[in-house]
C-alpha positions as CSV (number, residue, x, y, z in Angstrom):
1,X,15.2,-18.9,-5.2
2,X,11.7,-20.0,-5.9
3,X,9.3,-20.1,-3.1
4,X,8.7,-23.6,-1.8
5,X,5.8,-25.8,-3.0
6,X,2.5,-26.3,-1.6
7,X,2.9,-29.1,1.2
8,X,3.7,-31.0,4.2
9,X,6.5,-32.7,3.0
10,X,9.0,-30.0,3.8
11,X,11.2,-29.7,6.9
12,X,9.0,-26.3,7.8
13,X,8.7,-26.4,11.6
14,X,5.3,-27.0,12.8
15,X,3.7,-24.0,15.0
16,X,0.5,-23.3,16.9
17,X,-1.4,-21.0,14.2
18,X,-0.3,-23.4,11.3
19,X,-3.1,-26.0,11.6
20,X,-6.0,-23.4,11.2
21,X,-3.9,-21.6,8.2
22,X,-3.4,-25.1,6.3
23,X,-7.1,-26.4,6.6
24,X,-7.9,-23.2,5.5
25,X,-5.5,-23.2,2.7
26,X,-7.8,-23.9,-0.3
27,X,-10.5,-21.4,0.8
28,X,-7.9,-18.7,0.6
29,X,-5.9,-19.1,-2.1
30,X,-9.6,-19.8,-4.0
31,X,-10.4,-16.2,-2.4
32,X,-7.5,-14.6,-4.0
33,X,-8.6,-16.1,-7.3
34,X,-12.2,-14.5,-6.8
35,X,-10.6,-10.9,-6.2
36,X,-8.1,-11.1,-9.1
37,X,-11.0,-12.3,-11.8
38,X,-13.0,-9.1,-10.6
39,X,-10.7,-5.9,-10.0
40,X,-12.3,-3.2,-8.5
41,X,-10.8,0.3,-9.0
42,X,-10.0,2.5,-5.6
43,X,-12.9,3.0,-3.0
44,X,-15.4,0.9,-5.8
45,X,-14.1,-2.6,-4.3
46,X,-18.0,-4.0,-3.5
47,X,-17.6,-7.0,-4.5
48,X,-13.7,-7.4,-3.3
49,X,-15.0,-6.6,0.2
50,X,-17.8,-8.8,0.3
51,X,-16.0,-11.9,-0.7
52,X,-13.6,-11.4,1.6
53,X,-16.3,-10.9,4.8
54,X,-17.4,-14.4,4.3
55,X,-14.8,-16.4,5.3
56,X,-14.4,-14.0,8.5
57,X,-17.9,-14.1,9.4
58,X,-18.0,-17.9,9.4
59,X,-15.4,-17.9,12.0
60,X,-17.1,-15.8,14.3
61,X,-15.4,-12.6,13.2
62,X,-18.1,-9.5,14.3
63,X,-18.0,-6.9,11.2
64,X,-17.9,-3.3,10.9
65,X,-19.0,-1.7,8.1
66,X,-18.5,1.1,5.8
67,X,-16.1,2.1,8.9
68,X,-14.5,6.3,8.7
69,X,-17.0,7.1,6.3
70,X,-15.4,4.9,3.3
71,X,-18.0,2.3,2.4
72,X,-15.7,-0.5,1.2
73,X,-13.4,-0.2,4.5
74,X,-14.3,-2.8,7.5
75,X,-13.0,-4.1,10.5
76,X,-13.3,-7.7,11.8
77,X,-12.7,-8.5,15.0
78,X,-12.3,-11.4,17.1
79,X,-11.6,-11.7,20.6
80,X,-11.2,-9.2,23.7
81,X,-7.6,-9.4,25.0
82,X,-5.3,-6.3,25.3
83,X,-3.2,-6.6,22.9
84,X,-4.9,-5.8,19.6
85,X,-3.3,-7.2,16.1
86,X,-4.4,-5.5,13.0
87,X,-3.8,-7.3,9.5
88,X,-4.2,-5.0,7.1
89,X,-5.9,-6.1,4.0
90,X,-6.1,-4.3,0.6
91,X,-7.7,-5.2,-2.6
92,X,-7.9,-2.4,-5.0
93,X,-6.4,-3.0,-8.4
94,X,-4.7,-0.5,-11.2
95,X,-6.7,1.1,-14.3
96,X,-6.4,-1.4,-17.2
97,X,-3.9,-3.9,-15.8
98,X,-5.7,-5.4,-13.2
99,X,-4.3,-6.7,-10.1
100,X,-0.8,-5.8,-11.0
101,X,0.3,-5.2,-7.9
102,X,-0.9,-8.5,-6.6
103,X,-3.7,-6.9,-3.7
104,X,-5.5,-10.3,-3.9
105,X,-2.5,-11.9,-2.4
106,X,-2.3,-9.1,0.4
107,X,-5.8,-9.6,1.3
108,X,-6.2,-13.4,1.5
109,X,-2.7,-13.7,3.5
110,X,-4.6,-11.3,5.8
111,X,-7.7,-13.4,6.3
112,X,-5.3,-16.6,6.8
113,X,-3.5,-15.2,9.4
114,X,-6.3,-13.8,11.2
115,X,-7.9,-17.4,11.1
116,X,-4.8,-18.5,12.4
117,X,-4.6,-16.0,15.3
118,X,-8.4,-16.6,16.1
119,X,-7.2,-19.7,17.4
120,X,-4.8,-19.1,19.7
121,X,-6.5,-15.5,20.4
122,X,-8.2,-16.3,23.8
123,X,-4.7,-17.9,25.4
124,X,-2.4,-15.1,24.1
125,X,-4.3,-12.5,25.2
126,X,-5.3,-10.9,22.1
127,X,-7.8,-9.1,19.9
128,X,-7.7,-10.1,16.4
129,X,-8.3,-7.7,13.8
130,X,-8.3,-7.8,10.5
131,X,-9.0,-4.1,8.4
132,X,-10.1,-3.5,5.4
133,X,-8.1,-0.6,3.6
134,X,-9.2,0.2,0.1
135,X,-7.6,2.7,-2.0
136,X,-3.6,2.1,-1.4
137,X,-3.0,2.5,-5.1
138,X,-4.6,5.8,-4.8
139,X,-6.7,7.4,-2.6
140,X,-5.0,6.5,1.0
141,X,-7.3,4.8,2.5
142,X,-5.0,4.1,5.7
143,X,-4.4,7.8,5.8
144,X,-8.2,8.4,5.9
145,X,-9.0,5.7,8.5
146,X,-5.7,6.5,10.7
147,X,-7.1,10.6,10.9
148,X,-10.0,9.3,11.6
149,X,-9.6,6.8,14.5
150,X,-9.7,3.1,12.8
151,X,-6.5,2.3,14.6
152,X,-6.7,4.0,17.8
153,X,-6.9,0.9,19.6
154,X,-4.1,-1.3,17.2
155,X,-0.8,-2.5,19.2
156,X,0.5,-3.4,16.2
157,X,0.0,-3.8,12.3
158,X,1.4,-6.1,10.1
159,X,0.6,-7.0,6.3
160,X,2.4,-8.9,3.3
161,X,2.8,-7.8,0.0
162,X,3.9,-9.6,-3.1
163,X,6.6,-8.5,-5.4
164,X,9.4,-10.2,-7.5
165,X,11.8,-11.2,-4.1
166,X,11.7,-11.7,-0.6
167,X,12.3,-8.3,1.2
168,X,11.9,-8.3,5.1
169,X,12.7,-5.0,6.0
170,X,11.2,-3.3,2.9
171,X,11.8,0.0,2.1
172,X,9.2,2.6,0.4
173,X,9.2,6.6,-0.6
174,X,7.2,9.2,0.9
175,X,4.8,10.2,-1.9
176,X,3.0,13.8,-3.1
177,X,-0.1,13.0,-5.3
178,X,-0.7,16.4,-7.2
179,X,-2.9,17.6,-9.7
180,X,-1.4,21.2,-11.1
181,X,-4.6,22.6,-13.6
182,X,-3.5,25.8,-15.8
183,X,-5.8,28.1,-16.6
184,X,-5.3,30.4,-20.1
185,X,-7.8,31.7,-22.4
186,X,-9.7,30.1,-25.5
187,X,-9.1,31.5,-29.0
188,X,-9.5,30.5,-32.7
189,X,-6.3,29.1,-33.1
190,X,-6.0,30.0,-36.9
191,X,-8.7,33.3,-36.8
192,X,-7.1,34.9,-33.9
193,X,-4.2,33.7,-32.1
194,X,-3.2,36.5,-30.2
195,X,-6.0,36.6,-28.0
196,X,-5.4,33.5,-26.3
197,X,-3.1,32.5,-23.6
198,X,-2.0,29.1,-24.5
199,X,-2.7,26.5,-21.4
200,X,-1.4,23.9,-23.4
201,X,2.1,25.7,-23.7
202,X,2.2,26.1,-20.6
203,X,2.0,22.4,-19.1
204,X,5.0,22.0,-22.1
205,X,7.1,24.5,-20.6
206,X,6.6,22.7,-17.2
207,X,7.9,19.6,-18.0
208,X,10.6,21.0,-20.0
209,X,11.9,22.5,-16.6
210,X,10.7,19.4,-14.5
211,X,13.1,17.5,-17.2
212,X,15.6,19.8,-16.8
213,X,15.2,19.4,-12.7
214,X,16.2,15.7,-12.8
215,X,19.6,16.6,-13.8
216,X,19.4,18.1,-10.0
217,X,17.4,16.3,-7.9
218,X,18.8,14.9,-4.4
219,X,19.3,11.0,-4.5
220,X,16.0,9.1,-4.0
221,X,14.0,11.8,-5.6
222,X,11.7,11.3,-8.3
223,X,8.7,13.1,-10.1
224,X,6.7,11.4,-12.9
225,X,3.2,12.4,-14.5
226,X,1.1,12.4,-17.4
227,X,-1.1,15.2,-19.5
228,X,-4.6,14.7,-17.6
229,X,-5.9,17.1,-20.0
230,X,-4.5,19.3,-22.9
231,X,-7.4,20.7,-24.4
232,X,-10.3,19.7,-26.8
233,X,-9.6,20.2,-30.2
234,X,-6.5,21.7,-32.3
235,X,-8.3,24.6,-33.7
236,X,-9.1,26.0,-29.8
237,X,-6.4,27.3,-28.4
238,X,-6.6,25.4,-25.1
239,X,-7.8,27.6,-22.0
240,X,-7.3,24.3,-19.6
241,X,-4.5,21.6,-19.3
242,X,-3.8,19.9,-16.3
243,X,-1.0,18.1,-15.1
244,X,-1.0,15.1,-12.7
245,X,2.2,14.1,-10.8
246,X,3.9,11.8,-9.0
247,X,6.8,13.5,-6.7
248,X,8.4,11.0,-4.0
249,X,11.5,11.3,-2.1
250,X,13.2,8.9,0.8
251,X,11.9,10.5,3.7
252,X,9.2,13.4,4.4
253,X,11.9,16.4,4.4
254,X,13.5,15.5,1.1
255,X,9.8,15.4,-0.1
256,X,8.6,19.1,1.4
257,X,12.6,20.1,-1.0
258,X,11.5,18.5,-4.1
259,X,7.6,19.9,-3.5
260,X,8.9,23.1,-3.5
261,X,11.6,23.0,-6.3
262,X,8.5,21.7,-8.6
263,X,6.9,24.4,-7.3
264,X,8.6,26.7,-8.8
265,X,8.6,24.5,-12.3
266,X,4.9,24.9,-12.4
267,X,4.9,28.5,-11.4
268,X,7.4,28.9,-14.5
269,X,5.1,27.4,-17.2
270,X,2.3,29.9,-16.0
271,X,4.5,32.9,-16.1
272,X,5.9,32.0,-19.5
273,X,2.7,32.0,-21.3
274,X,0.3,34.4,-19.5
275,X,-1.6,31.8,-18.0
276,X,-2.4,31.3,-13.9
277,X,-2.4,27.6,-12.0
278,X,-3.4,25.9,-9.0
279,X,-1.8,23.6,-7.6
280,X,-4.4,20.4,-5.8
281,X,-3.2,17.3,-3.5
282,X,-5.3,14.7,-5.3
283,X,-5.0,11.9,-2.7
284,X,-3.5,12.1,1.1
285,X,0.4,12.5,1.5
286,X,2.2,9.2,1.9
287,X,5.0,9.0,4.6
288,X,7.9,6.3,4.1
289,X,7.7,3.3,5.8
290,X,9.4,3.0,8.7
291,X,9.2,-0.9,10.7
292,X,9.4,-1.9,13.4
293,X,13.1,-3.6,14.4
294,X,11.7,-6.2,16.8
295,X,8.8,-6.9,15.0
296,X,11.0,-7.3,11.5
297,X,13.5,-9.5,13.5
298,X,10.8,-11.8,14.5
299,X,8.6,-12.0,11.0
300,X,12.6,-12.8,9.4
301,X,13.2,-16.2,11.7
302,X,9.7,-17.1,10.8
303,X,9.8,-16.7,6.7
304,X,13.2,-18.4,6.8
305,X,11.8,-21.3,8.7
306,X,9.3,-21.3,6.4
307,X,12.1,-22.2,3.3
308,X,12.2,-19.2,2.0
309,X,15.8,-16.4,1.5
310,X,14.9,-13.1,1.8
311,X,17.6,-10.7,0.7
312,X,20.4,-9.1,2.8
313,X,19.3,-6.7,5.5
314,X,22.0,-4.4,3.6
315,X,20.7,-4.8,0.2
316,X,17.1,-3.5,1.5
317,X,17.7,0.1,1.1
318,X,18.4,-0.4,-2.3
319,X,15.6,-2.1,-3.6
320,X,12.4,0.7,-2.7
321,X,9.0,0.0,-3.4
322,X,7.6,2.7,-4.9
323,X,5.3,4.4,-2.0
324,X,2.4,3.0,0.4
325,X,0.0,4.6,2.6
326,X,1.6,1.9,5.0
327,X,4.0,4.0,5.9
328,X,1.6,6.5,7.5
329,X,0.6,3.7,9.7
330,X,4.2,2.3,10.8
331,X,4.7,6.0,11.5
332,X,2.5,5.8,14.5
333,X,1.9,2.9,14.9
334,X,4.5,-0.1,15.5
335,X,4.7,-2.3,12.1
336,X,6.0,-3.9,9.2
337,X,5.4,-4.5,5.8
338,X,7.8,-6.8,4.5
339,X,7.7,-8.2,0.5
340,X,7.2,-11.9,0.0
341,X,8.6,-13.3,-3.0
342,X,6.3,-14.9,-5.9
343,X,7.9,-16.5,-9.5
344,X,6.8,-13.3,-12.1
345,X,9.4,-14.7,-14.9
346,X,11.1,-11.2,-14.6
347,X,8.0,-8.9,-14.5
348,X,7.9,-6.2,-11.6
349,X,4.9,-4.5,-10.0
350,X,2.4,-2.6,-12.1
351,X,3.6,-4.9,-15.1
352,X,0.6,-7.1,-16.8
353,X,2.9,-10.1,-16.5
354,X,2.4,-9.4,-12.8
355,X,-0.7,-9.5,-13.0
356,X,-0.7,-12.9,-14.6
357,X,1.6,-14.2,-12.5
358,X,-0.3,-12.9,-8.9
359,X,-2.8,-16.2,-9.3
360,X,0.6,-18.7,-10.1
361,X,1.6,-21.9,-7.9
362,X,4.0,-19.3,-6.6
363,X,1.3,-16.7,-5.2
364,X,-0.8,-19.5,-4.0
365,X,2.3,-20.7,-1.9
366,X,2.8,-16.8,-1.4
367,X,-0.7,-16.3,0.2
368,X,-0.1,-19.5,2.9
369,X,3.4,-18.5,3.6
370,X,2.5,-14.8,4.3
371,X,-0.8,-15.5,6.6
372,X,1.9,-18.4,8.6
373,X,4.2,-16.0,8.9
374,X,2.2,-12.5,9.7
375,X,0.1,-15.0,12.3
376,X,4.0,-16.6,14.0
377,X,5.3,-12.7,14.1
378,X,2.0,-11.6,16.0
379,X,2.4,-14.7,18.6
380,X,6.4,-13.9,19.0
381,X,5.0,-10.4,19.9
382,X,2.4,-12.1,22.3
383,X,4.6,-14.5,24.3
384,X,7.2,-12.0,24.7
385,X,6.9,-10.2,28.2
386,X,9.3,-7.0,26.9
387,X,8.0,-7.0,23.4
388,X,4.4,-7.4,24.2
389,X,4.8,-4.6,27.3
390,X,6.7,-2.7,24.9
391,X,3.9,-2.9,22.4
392,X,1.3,-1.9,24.9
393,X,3.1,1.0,26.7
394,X,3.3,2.4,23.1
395,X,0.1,2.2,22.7
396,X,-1.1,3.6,26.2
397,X,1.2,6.9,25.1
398,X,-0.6,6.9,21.8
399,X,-4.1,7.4,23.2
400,X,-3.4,9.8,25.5
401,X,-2.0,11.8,23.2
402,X,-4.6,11.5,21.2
403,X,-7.4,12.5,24.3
């Protein structure tokens, strides 16, 4: 079903944080335009992040920069009440495709509902937060500014992200980023043959196994790469390749399995041709998501009074995402971060049609539903006496864990 237009002429109930999100409507979706005409690669997103400050720091939003180290991550806060609300925003894009995963959507719903909850911050008892996370596509940036203390003070995060269909309770894949580098030894590969030990050969013998591997892997497991490097010219027998690999699995467990069955792949195409290998985490670990029940329950009443038919809580499961550093986040912290729906004409995530299709009438009605509905769930939480105690016992136990 196609998301509903642009409007006040639907039957959408009215709702305390919609006034500021609607007046605010053209500024945002005009911001998710800016980010998509300039994509920014992972931890380069300069000019993402500063187009994104300015509508904060008109609003009175104070703004930390450069926050754990990472000079394109931020927080902007507003307000002092207990109960601190973090909107995740990201804005990196993918090598040569752009924003094919639709980040400029995910970043401007994030600013609209933290203009939203700015309003409503003072009698709910809240601190409105809104963090910058560059890197998702690689890099972790979550992971980075979770280890390092970003959220320590967050009740609860929330954040929208675009895709083909609504998806509430969306589910994603704990993810290994690897880079395996052989090393062999360098020879004239017409002169004198024998006296190298062909790298090359052995990355091929790897993925023959990792091919062969599929046949066996448990359901939800996956591994997919490419040849970072296979040498420099075809007279050299190549003394370097290197490998780079995707492995993912439906929970951390069946990921630490399918790590160590690889393993043993890579460790066979060094034995085979003489050659030795190390094995390097490229970016931080990504843990699946896991949401928050009460927090899903509430952001589902609000997108469906919105107009819009997310699929069947069964059907969820069914439908992963690929992986997120999200999921380290809802790991500790209590949050969800469910898929809204925008009209790609058949294209998925990480297509170029997605990518043409993330600045549509669609994703423009995408970016106001999400910030309505991220803003409604956060009140829902507020108002609530259990849910919001709930929220801050959690938190109480986090921290002193954490001294």
């Amino acid at each position: 079903m196609p998301p509903p237009r642009i409007g006040t002429e639907d039957s959408r109930t009215a709702h305390p944080v919609d006034a500021a999100i609607e007046a605010a409507a053209a500024e945002l979706i005009a911001l998710s335009h800016s980010i998509h005409a300039e994509p920014e690669l992972a931890f380069e997103e300069v000019r993402s992040v500063a187009k994104i400050l300015v509508p904060l720091a008109e609003r009175g939003f104070a703004i930390e920069s450069g926050v754990a180290g990472l000079p394109t991550a931020f927080r902007a806060s507003f307000g002092h009440g207990p109960l601190t609300v973090a909107l995740c925003a990201e804005y990196d894009a993918l090598p040569g495709i752009g924003h094919a995963c639709g980040h400029n959507i995910i970043a401007a719903s994030a600013v609209g509902a933290a203009l939203g909850l700015a309003e409503v911050a003072d009698a709910l008892g809240l601190t409105v937060l809104v963090l910058g996370t560059p890197a998702e596509e690689s890099g972790g940036g979550k992971v980075l500014m979770l280890e390092r203390g970003v959220f320590d003070d967050v009740a609860l995060a929330m954040m929208v992200h675009p895709g083909p269909v609504d998806i509430v309770g969306a589910h994603s894949l704990a993810m290994a980023d690897l880079s395996i580098v052989f090393h062999g030894r360098e020879a004239h590969a017409s002169a004198a043959p024998e006296r190298g030990r062909n790298a090359g050969d052995a990355v091929t013998i790897t993925q023959v196994a990792l091919g062969l591997l599929r046949q066996h892997l448990q359901p939800g497991q996956q591994l997919h790469g490419i040849v970072g490097d296979g040498g420099v010219a075809p007279n050299i027998v190549p003394g370097r390749a290197e490998l780079l690999y995707y492995l993912r699995a439906v929970d951390s467990a069946s990921l630490d399995d399918l790590l160590r069955r690889a393993s043993d792949c890579f460790a066979a195409g060094a034995l085979a041709t003489g050659c030795t290998h190390e094995i390097r985490t490229v970016a931080p670990t990504y843990t699946e998501l896991t949401p928050d029940p009460e927090l899903l329950c509430a952001y589902r009443e609000h997108i469906v009074d919105l107009g819009r038919v997310p699929i069947a809580p069964e059907l969820e499961a069914q439908r992963p995402l690929g992986s997120t550093d999200m999921g380290n986040v809802t790991n500790v912290i209590p949050g969800i971060h469910p898929v809204i729906g925008i009209d790609a004409g058949g294209a998925v995530t990480h297509q170029p049609a997605f990518a043409a299709a993330s600045v549509n009438a669609s994703a423009d009605r995408a970016v106001i539903d999400g910030a309505r509905a991220l803003a409604r769930t956060a009140v829902t939480a507020a108002r609530d006496e259990l849910h919001r105690e709930r929220l801050l016992q959690r938190l109480i136990q986090r921290q002193e864990g954490i001294r």
